[in-house]
N, C-alpha and C positions, 0 to 999 in steps of 0.2 A: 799679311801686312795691310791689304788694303781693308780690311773690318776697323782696323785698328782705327785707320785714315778717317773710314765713314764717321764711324763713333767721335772723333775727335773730331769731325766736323761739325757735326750734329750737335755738338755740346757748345761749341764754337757760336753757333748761330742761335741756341737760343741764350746763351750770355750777351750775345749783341741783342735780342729780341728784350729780355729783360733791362739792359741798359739804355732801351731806347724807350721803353715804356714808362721806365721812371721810380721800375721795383726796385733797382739796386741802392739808389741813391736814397730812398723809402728809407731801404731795411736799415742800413747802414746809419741815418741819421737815428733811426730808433735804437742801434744797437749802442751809439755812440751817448746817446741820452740816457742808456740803462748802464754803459760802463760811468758816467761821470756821475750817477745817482751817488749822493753820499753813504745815502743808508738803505743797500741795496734790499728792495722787496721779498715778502717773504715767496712770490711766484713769482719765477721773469717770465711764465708764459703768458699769465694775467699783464705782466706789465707788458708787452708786447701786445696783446689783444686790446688793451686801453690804447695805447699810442694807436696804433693800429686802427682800428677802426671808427676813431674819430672822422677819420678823413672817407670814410665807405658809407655810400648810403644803407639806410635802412630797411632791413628785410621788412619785404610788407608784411610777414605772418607777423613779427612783432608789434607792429603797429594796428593790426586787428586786435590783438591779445591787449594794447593799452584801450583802445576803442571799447573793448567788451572791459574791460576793466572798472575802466569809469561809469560804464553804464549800472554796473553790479552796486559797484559805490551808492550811486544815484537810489539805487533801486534797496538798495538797505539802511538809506536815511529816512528814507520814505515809511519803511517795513518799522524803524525802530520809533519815529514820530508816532505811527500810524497805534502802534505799543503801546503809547505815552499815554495818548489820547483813551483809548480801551482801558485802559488800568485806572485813567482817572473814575470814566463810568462805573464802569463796577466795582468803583470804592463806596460811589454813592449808593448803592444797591445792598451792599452787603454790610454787616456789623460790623464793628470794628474786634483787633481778635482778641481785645477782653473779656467783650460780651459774648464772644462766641465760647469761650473757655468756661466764662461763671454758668451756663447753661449743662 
C-alpha cells in the first residue's frame, strides 16, 4: 500500500509542478482551440506543434540552417549573373548556330 501511496504522490506533485509552470493551462487552451476549430485539420499533431511552439523560442540549429540558407541564396544569384555575363561573351566569340550548321 505504501508503493501505491509514493506513486500517487509523485504524480500528485508533478501535476502541481505542471500547473504551476503554466503547461496545463498551455495545453488546454491549445486543446480547446483545436476542439472549437470548425474544419478540423488534416494533423492535430501539426496543429498542436503550430499553436505550440509559437510561444518557444527558436532552436539555434535552425536559425544557423536559415543563416547558411541565405547565404547559398546570395551566393547562387551571383553564380547565375556571373552565367549571364559568360554567355553574353561567348555569344560574341562564336557564330551564330546557322552558320555553324551551313558549314
Amino acid at each position: 500500500m505504501a508503493h501505491y501511496k509514493a506513486a500517487d504522490s509523485k504524480r500528485e506533485q508533478f501535476r502541481r509542478y505542471l500547473e504551476k509552470s503554466g503547461v496545463l493551462d498551455t495545453l488546454t487552451k491549445v486543446l480547446v482551440a483545436l476542439y472549437e476549430e470548425p474544419e478540423k485539420p488534416n494533423s492535430a499533431l501539426d496543429f498542436l506543434k503550430h499553436h505550440l511552439g509559437a510561444a518557444t523560442p527558436e532552436n539555434p540549429e535552425i536559425e544557423l540552417l536559415r543563416l547558411e540558407l541565405a547565404e547559398m541564396k546570395e551566393k547562387y544569384e551571383a553564380i547565375v549573373e556571373e552565367n549571364k555575363k559568360l554567355k553574353t561573351k561567348l555569344a560574341q566569340y562564336e557564330p551564330p548556330q546557322e552558320e555553324k550548321r551551313a558549314e
